[in-house]
N, C-alpha and C positions, 0 to 999 in steps of 0.2 A: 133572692136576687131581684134589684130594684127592676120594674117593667118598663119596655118603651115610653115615650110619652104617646098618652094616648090623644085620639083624633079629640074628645072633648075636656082635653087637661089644657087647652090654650083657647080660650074667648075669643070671642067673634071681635071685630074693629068694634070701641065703642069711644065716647070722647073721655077726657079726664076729666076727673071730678073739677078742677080749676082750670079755665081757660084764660089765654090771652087777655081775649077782646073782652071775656064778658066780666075779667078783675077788670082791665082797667074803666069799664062802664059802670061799674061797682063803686068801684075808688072815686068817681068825679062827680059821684050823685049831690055828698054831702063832708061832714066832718064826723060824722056818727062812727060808733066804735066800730060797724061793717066796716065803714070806706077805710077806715083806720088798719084795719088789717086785708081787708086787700090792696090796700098800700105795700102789706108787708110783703104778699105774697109776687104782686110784682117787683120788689124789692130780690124775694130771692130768687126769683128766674131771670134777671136783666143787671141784674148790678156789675156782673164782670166786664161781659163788655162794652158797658156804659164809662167804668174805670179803665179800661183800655183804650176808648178813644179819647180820655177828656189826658190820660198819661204821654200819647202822642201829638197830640195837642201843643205839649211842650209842658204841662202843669209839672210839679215837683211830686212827689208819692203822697205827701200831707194833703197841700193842697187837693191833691186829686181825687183821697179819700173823703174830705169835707165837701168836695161840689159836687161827686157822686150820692152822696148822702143827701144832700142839701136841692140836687136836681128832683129826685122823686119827692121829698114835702113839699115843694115849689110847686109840682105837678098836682100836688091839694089844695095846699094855701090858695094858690092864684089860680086855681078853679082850671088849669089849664086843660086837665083831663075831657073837660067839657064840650072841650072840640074836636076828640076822636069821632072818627065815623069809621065804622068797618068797611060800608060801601065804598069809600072814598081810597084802599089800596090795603098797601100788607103795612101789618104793626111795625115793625123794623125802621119801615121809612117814615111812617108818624114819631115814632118814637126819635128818632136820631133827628128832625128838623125841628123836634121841641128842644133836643141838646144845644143842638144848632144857636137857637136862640136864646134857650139859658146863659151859654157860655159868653155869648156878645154884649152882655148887661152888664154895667159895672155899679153893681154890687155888692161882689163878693167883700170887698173889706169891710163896708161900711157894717155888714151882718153877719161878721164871723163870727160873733159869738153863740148866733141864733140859727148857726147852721145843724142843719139833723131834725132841726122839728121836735126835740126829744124820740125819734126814732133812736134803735140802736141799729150798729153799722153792722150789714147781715154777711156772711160769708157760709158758702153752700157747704164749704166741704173743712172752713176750720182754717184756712192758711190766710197768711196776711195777704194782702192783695198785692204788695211786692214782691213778697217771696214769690206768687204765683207769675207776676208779670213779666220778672225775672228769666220765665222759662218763654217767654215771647220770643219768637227770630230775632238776630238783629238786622235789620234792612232797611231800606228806604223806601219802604211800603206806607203810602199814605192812612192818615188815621181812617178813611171811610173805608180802604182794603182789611185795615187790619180787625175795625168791629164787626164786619163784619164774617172774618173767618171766625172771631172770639163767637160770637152769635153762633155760626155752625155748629161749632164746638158745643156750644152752650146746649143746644138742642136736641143733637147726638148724644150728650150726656144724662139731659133730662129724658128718651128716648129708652135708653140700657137703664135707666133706675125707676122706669114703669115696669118696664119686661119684669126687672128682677122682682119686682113687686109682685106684679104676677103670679112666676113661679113658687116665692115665699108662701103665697096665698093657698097655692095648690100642692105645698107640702114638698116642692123640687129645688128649693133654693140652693141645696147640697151640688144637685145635677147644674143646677144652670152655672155656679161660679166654679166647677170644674170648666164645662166647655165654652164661657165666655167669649177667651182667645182665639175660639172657632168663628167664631162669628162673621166676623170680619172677611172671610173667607179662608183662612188657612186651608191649605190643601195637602201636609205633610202628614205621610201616615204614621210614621212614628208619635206624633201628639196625637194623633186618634188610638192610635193602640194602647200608649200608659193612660188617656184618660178612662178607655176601655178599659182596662184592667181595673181600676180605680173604683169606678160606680159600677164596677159587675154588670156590665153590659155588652154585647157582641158585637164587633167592627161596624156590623149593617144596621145594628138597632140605633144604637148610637150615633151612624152619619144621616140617619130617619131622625130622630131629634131635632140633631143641629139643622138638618133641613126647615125642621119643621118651626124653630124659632125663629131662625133669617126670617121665614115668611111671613110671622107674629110681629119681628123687628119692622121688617116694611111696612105691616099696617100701623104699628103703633107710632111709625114716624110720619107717615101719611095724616095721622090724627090730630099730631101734635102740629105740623105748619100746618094743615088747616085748619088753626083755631090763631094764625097770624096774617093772613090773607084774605082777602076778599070775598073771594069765593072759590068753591069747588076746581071750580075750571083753572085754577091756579094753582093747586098744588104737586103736581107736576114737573110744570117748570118752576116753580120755588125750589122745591127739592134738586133739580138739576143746578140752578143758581148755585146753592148754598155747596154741594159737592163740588163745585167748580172753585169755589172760593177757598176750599180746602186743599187747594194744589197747585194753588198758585203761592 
């Protein structure tokens, strides 16, 4: 019979091995094969909802996928990386007033050929960026509402695939994508009982778990916006932002 999880099967808060601020401080040093893939790496934590605002924007899905592309080797090429400052606020709003600016250039035709940088176009989870855009509301939510609930999203998801990492790590990856769905808060006892049934575990060991992840879940989101933010004394209210932004 698999056992509770125990007090030392879930690590302490620690940062991720890649952060925000310190790829993209990485990525603007130079052209060297580093900066080259931490290119990539903020490639694949930002790329959705940088294609969600530049798609509300008015671009076409094409277009949208070559200035997505074309926005982060721009962010090398033209050395623009070099003017992040962490002291200076959260990545989110550095990030989206470099967009800001990309998108007002008119260059796009002149260098469509040379768009992508020879980067490839990165996609986290494998779907075309339309299919996934596709599942966007449809509303008349301005592009800066709409990036940044994709952002939320985006964070929440990078958040649940440290967790699950975690657990993999610790030999529970079976337990944790049973009780996932818990997460979130479900409160229905019948999904606690078949998942009880399921991993051979008792109503109360079981709701000690999922306790005990939410509480893992919290830190390891707490970890992740504060590695987009300024500083400490901000993540907080980032996180209430970003919640807020998911319900409207």
């Amino acid at each position: 019979m698999p056992e509770p999880w125990p007090e030392s099967g879930i690590a302490g808060p620690r940062a991720f091995a890649t952060t925000h601020w310190s790829v993209v401080l990485a990525a603007g040093r130079d052209d060297s094969a580093s900066s080259q893939g931490a290119l990539e790496t903020l490639c694949r934590a930002c790329w959705y909802p940088i294609y969600v605002y530049v798609r509300r924007k008015g671009h076409a899905p094409d277009d949208a996928q070559d200035l997505t592309q074309e926005f982060f080797a721009q962010l090398i090429t033209k050395q623009h990386l070099r003017r992040a400052d962490r002291e200076k606020g959260k990545f989110r709003t550095f990030l989206l007033a470099m967009l800001d600016c990309f998108l007002a250039r008119e260059w796009r035709d002149a260098h469509r050929q040379k768009r992508g940088g020879g980067l490839a176009f990165v996609s986290l989870d494998q779907q075309l960026p339309e299919q996934r855009y596709r599942l966007e509301p449809v509303d008349a939510t301005t592009p800066e509402k709409t990036f940044l609930r994709a952002w939320a999203l985006a964070v929440l998801q990078r958040t649940m695939e440290a967790l699950e990492r975690e657990c993999e790590a610790g030999g529970k990856g079976h337990l944790f994508r049973e009780v996932r769905s818990l997460l979130a808060g479900e409160r229905d006892g019948r999904a606690y009982a078949g998942i009880s049934e399921r991993v051979g575990l008792s109503a109360g060991a079981l709701r000690v778990t999922v306790h005990r992840l939410r509480q893992r879940y919290g830190d390891l989101l707490r970890g992740e916006i504060a590695q987009t933010v300024a500083g400490s004394q901000e993540v907080e209210e980032e996180m209430r932002y970003l919640l807020t932004a998911l319900r409207q």
